[in-house]
Steps between C-alpha positions, in 0.01 A plus 500: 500500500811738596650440173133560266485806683894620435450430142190688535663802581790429225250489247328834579813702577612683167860535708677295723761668768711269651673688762755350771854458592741359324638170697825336358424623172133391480146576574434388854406102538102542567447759187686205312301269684158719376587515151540126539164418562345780382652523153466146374490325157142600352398812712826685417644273160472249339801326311372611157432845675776645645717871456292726294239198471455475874163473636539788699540737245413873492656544840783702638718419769739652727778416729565687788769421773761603774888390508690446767799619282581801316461573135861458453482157664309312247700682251835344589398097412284672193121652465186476719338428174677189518278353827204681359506270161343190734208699658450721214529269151435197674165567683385816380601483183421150455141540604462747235528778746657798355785682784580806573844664585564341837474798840826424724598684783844413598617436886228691648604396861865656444395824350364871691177537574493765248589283245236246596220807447674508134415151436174497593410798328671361212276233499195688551564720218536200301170309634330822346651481129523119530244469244706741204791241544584242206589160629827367414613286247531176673747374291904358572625855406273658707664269822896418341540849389 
């Protein structure tokens, strides 16, 4: 019954914000554990219908998360894109879901408390224009730049 009414709400929303922290380089175990059960093999694809095929076409998506690092740290082994190409291209994109430039505030717990107000206001001024915004193009190139 939990799960009908989950998929219920997947199928009404136009947009889908997944927002939480980033732990070891991954959405935390129970969202993982919700798109499990809640995004299975004939509500959210089907083999013949997956990527721009998806069953779950004609909605956006949108990753938002904390680090526990700095910008600069992820940049060292490579890009952030790299851990998004999982959650992104193989869920969202796979579902048919089209995604959205990902919202990532680094560290949030090591920077000023002015600096936190920056980030959230960044991210309310975003909420507002969300709908302007092209998705990406969830291609390789987009992710192995």
């Amino acid at each position: 019954k939990d799960l009908v009414e989950e998929q219920k709400k997947v199928q009404e929303a136009d947009l889908l914000i997944f927002q939480f922290p980033l732990f070891w380089f991954s959405m935390p175990a129970i969202l993982k554990g919700w798109m499990d059960r809640v995004l299975v093999q004939g509500f959210a694809y089907d083999l013949s219908k997956s990527y721009d095929g998806g069953l779950l076409q004609g909605k956006l998506s949108l990753f938002s998360f904390t680090t526990g690092g700095t910008k600069e740290k992820y940049a060292i082994r490579g890009d952030v894109r790299y851990l998004l190409w999982p959650m992104q291209h193989g869920i969202m994109h796979f579902c048919g879901v089209k995604v959205l430039e990902p919202h990532i505030c680094y560290a949030p717990e090591n920077v000023s408390e002015e600096k936190r107000k920056e980030m959230l206001t960044a991210w309310t001024q975003r909420l507002k224009s969300l709908w302007k915004e092209e998705p990406i193009n969830c291609s390789p190139e987009w992710y192995f730049k």
